[in-house]
N, CA, C and O of each residue as an XYZ file, in Angstrom:
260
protein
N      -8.997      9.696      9.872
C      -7.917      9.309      8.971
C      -7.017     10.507      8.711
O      -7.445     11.656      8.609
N      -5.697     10.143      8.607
C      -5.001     11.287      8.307
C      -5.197     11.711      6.483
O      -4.942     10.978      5.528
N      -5.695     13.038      6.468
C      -5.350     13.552      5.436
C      -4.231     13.575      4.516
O      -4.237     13.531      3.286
N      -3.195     13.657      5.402
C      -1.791     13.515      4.363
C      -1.627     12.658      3.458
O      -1.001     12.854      2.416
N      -2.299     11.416      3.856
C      -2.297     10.452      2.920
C      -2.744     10.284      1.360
O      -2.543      9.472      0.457
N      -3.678     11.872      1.599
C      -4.392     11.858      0.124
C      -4.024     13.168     -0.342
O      -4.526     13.697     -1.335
N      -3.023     13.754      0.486
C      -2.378     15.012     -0.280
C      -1.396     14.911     -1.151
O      -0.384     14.282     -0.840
N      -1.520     15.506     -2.382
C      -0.842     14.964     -3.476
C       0.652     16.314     -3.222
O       1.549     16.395     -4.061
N       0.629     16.923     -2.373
C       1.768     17.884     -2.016
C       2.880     17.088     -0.768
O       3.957     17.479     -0.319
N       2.218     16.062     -0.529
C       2.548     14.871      0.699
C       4.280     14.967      0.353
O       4.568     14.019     -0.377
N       5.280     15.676      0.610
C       6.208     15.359      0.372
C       7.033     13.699      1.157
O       6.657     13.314      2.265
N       8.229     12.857      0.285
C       8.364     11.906      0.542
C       9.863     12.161      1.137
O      10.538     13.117      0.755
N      10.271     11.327      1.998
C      11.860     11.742      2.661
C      12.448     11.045      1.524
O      12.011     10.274      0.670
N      13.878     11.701      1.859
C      14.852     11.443      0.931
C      15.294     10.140      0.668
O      15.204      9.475      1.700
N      15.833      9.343     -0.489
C      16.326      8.217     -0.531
C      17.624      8.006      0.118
O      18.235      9.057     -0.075
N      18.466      7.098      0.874
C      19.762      7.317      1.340
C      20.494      6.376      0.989
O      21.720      6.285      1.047
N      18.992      4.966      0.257
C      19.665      3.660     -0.448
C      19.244      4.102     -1.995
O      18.626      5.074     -2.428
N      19.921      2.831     -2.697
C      18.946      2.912     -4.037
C      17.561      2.184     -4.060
O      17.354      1.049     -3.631
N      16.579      3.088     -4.673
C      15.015      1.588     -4.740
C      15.190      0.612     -5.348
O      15.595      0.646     -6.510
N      14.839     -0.861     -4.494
C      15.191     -1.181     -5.039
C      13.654     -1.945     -6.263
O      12.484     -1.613     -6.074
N      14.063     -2.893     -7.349
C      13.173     -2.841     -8.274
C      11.888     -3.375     -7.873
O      10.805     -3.091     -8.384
N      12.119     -4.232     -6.843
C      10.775     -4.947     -6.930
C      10.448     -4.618     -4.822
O      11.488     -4.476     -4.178
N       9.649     -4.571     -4.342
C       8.807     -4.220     -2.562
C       9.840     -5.822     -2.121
O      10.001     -6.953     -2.579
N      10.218     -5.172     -1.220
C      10.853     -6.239     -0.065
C       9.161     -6.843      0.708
O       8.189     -6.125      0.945
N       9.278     -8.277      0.942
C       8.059     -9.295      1.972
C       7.753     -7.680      2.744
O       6.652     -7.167      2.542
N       8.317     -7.277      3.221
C       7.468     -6.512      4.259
C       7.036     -5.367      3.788
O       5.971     -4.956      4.249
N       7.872     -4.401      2.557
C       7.060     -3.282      2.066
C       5.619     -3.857      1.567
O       4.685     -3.199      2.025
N       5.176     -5.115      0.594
C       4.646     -5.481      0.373
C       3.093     -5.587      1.311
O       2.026     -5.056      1.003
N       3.362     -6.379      2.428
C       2.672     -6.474      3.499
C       2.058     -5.089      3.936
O       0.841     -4.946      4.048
N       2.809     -4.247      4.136
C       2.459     -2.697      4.728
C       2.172     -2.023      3.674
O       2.048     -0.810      3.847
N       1.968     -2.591      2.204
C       1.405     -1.752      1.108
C      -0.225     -2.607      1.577
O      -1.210     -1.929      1.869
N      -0.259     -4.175      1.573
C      -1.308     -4.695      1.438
C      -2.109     -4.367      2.516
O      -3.217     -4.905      2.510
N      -1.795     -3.465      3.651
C      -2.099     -3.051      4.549
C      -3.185     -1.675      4.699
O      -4.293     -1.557      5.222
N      -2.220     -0.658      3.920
C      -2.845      0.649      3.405
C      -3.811      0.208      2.344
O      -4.754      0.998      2.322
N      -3.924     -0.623      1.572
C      -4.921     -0.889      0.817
C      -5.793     -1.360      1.304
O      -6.881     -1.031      0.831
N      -5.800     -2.488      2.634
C      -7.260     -3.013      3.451
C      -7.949     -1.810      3.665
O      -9.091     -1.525      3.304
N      -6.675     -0.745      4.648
C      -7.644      0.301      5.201
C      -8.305      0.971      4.284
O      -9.421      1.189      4.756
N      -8.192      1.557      2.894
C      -8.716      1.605      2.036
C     -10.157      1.367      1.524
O     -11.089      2.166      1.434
N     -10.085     -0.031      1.195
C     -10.919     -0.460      0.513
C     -11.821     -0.933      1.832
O     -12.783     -1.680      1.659
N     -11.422     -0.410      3.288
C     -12.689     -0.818      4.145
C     -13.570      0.900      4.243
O     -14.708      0.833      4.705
N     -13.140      2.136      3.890
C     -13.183      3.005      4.144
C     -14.387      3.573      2.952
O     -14.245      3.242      1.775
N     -15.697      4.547      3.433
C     -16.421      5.010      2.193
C     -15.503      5.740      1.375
O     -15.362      6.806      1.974
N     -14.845      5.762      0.408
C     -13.884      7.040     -0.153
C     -14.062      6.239     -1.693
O     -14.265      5.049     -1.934
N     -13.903      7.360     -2.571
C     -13.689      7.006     -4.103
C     -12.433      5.598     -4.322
O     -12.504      4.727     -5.189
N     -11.684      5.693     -3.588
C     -10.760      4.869     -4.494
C     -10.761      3.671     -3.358
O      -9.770      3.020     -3.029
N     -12.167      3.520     -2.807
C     -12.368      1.886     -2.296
C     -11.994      0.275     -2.995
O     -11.331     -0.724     -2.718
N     -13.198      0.960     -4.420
C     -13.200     -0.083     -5.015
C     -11.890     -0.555     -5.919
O     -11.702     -1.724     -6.255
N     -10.918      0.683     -6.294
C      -9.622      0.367     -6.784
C      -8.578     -0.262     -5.587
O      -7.661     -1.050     -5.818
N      -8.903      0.215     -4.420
C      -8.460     -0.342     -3.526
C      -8.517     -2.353     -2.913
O      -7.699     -3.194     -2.541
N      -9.805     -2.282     -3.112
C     -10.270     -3.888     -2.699
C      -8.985     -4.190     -3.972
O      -7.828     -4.498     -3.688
N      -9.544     -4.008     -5.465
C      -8.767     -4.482     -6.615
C      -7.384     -5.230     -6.556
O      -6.994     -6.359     -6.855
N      -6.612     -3.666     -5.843
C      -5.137     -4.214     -6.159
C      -5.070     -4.588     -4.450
O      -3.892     -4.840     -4.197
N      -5.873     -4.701     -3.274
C      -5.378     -5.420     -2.422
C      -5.219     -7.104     -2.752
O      -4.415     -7.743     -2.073
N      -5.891     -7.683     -3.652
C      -6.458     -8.697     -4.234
C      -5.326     -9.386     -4.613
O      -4.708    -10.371     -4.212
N      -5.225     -8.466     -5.627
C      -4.159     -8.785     -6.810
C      -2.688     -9.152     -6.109
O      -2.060    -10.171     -6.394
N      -2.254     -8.170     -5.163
C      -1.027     -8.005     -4.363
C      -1.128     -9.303     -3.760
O      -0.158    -10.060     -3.748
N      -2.053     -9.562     -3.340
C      -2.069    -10.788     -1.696
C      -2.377    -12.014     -2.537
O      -2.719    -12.937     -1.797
N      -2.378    -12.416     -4.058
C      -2.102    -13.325     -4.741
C      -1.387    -13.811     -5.136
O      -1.361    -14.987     -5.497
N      -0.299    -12.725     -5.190
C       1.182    -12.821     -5.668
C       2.359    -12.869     -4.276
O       3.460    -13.420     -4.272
N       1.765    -12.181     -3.277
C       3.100    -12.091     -1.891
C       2.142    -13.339     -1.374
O       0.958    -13.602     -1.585
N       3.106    -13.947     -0.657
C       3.466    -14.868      0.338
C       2.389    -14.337      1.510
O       2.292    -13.142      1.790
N       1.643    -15.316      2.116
C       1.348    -14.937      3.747
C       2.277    -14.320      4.688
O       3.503    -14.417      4.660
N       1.528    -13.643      5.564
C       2.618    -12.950      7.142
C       2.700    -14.784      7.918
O       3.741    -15.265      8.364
N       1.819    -15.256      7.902
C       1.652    -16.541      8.317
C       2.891    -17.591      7.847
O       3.479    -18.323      8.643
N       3.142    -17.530      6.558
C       4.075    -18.503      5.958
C       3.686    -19.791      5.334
O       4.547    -20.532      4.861
């Protein structure tokens, strides 16, 4: 697994839009994504992981439709 992911020095690229307030269908998806790998992984923040993969994939829509 890449480390960067849990480096809290992880710098983020620049914004070039505004954020907007709420994850577009697909940020969503590719958040609910990093959280599978997560919560399949031995690491401390598994079980917060399963949590909000849960929670997320209750509220977004299927990739399916």
């Amino acid at each position: 697994m890449d480390d960067d992911l849990l480096d809290a020095d992880c710098s983020m690229p620049e914004l070039t839009e505004p954020r907007l307030a709420l994850f577009t269908l697909s940020e969503a998806h590719e958040l609910l994504d990093v959280l599978h790998h997560f919560s399949a992984i031995e690491h401390n923040w598994a079980a917060q992981a399963r949590h909000f993969a849960a929670e997320l994939a209750a509220r977004v829509p299927s990739r399916d439709g």
